[in-house]
N, CA, C and O of each residue as an XYZ file, in Angstrom:
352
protein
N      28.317    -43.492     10.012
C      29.308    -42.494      9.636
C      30.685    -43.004     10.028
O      30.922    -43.471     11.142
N      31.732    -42.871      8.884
C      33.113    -43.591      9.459
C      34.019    -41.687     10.232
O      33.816    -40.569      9.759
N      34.715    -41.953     11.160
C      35.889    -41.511     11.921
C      35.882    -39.909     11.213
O      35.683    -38.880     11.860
N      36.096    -39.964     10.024
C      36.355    -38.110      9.274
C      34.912    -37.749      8.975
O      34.613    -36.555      9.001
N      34.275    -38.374      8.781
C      32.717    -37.450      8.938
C      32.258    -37.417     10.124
O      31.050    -37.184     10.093
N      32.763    -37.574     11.427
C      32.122    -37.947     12.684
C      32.667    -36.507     12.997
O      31.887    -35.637     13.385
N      34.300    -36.204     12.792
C      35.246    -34.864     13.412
C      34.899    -33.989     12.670
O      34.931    -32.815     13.039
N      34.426    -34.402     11.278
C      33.921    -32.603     10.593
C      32.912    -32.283     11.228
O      32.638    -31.174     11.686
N      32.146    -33.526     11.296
C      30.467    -32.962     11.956
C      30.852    -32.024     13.285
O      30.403    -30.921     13.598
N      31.875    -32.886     13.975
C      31.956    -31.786     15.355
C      32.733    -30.712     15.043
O      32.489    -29.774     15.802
N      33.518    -30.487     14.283
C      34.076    -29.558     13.917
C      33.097    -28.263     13.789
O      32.709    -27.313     14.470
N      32.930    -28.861     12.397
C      31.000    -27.869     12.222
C      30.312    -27.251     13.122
O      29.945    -26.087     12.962
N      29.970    -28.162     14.507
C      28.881    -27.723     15.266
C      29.863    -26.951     16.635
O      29.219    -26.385     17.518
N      31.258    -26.976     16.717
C      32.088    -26.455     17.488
C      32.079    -25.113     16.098
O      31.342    -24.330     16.697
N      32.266    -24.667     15.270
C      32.232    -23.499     15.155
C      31.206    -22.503     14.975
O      31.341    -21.280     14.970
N      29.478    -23.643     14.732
C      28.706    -22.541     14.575
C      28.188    -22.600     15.944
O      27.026    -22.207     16.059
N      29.017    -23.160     17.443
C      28.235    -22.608     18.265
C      28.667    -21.416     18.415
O      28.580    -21.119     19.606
N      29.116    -20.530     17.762
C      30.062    -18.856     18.600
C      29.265    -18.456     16.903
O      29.815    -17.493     16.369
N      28.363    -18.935     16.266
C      27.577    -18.031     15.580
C      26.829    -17.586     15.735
O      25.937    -18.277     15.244
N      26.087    -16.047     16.496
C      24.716    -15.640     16.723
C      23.939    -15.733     15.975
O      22.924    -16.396     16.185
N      24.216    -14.962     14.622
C      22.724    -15.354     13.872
C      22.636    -16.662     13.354
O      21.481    -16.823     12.959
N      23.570    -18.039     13.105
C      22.986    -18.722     13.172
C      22.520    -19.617     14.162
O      22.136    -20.746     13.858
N      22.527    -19.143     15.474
C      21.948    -19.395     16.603
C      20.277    -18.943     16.413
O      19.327    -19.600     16.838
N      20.201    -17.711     15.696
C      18.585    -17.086     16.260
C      18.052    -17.708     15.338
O      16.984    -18.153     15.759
N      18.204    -17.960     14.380
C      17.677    -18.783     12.714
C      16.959    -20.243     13.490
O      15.799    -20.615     13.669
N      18.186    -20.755     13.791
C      18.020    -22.254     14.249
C      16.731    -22.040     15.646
O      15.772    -22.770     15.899
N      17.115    -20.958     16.239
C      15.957    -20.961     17.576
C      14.955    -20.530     17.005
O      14.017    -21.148     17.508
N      14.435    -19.591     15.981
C      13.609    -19.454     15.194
C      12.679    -20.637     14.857
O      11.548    -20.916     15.256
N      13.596    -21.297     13.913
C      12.874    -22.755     13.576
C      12.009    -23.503     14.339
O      10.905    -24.022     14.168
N      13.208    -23.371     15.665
C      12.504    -24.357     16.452
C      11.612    -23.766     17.457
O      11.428    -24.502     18.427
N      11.080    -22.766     17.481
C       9.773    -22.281     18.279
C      10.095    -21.132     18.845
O       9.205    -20.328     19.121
N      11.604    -20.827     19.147
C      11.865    -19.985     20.401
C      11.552    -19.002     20.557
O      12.057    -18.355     19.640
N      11.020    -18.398     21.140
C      10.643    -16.545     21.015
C      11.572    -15.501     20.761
O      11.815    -14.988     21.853
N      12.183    -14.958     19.902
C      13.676    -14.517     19.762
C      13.031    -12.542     19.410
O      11.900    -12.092     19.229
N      14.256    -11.946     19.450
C      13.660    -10.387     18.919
C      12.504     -9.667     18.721
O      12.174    -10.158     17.641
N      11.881     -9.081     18.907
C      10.817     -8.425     18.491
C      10.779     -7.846     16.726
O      11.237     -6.741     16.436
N      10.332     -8.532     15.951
C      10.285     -7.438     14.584
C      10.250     -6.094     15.026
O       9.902     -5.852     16.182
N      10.591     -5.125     14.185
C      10.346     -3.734     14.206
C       9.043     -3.630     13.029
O       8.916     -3.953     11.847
N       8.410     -3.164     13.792
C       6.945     -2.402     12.487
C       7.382     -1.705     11.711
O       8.100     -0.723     11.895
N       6.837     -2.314     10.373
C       7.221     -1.857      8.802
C       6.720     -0.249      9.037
O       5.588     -0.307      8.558
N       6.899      1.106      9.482
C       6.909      1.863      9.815
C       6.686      2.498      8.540
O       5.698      3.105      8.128
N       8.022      2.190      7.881
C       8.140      3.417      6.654
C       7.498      2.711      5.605
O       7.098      3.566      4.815
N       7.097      1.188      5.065
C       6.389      0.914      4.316
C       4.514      1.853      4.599
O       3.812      2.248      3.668
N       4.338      1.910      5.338
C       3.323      1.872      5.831
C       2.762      3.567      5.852
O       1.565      3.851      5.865
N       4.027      4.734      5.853
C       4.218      5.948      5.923
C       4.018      6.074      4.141
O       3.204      6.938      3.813
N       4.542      5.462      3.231
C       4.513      5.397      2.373
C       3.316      5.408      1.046
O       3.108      5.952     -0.039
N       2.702      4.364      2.023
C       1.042      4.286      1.521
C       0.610      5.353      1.723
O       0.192      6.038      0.790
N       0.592      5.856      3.230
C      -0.363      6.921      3.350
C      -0.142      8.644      2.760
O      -0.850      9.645      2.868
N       1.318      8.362      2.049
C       1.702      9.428      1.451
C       1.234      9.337      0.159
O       1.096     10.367     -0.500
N       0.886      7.918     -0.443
C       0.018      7.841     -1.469
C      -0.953      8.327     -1.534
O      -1.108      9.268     -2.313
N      -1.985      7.861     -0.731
C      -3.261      7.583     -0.760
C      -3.517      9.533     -0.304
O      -4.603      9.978     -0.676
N      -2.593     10.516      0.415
C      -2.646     11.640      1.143
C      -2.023     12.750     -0.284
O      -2.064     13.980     -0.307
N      -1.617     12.051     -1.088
C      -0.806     13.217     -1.985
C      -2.091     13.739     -2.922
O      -2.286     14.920     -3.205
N      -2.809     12.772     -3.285
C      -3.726     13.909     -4.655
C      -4.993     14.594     -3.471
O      -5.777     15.449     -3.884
N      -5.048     14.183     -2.254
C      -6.137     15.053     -1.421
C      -5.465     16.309     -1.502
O      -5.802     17.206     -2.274
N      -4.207     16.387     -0.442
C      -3.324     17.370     -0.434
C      -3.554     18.226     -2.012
O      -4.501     18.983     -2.224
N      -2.767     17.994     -2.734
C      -2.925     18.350     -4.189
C      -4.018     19.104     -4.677
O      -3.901     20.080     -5.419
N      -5.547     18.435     -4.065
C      -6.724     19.277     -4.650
C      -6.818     20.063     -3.730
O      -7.251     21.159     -4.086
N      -6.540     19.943     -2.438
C      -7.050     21.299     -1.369
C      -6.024     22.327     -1.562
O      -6.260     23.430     -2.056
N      -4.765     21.889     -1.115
C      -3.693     22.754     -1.074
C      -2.914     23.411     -2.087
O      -2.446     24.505     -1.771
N      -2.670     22.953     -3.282
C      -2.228     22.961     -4.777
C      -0.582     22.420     -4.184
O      -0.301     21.802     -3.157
N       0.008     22.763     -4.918
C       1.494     22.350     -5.318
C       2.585     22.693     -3.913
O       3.426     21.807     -3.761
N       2.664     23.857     -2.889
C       2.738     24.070     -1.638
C       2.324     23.106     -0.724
O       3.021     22.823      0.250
N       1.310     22.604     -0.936
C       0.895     21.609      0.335
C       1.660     20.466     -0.044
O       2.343     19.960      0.847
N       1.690     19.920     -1.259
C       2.495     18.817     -1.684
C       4.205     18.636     -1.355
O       4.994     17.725     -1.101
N       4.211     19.936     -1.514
C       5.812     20.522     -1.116
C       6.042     20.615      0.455
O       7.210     20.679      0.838
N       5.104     20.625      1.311
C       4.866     20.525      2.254
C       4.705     19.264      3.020
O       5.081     19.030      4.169
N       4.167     18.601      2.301
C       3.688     16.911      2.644
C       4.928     16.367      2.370
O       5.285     15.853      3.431
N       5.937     16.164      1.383
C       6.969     15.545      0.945
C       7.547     15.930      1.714
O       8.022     14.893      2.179
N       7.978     16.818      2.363
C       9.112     17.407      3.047
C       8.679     16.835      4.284
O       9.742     16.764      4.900
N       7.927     16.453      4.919
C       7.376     16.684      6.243
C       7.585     14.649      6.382
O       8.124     13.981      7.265
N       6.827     14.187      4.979
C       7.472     12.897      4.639
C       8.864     12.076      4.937
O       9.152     11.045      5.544
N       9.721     13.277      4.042
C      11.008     13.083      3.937
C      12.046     13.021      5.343
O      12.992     12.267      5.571
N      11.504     14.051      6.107
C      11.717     14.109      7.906
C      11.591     13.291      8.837
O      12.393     13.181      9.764
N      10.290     12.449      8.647
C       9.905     11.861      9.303
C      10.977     10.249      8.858
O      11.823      9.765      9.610
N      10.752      9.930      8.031
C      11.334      8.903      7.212
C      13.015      8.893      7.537
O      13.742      7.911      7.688
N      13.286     10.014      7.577
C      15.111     10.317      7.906
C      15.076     10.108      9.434
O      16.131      9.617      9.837
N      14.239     10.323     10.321
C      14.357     10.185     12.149
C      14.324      9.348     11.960
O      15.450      8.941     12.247
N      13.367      7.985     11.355
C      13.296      6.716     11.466
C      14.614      6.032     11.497
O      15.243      5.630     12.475
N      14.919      5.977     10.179
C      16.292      5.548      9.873
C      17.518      6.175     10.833
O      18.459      5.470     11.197
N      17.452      6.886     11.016
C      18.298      7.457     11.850
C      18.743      7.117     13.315
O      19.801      7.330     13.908
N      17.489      6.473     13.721
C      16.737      6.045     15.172
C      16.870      4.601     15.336
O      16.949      4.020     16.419
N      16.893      3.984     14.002
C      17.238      2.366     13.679
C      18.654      2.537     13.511
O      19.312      1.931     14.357
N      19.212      3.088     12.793
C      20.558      2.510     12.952
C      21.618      3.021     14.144
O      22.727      2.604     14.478
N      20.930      3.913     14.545
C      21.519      4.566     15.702
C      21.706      3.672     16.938
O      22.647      3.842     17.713
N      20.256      2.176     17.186
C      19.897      2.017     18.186
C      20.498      0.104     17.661
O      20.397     -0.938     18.308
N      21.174      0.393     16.067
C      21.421     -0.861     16.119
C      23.160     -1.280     16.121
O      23.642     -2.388     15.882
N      23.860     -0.048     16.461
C      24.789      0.000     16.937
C      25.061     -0.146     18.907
O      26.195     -0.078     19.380
């Protein structure tokens, strides 16, 4: 490498050291144990509102469904609410 690709390179690596996320990326790569994922929570709430809506539906009729969505919709809003709350 001649003299101006030697100072960009440090240039480069002098500004992404004051980068966090591309600090956790790079420690990522390389093995480091970094953050905990958060559990797909609401994917997962989602299914079971699937798989829970036509039971609901045949026992309860149209009330229980109205009931289930709403109770859905609550739960799903604390989540979010609780994540971004806690990612400030």
């Amino acid at each position: 490498m001649n003299e101006h690709e030697r100072r960009t390179l440090a240039d480069l690596e002098r500004h992404l050291e004051h980068d966090p996320d591309f600090a956790a990326r790079i420690n990522q790569l390389a093995g480091v144990p970094g953050p905990e994922l958060a559990f797909p929570i609401v994917p997962v709430l989602c299914a079971l509102l699937f798989i829970a809506l036509p039971l609901v539906m045949m026992f309860f009729g149209w009330a229980g469904v109205i009931v289930l969505v709403d109770l859905f919709m609550a739960v799903v809003a604390v989540i979010l609410i609780r994540r971004y709350a806690t990612a400030d």
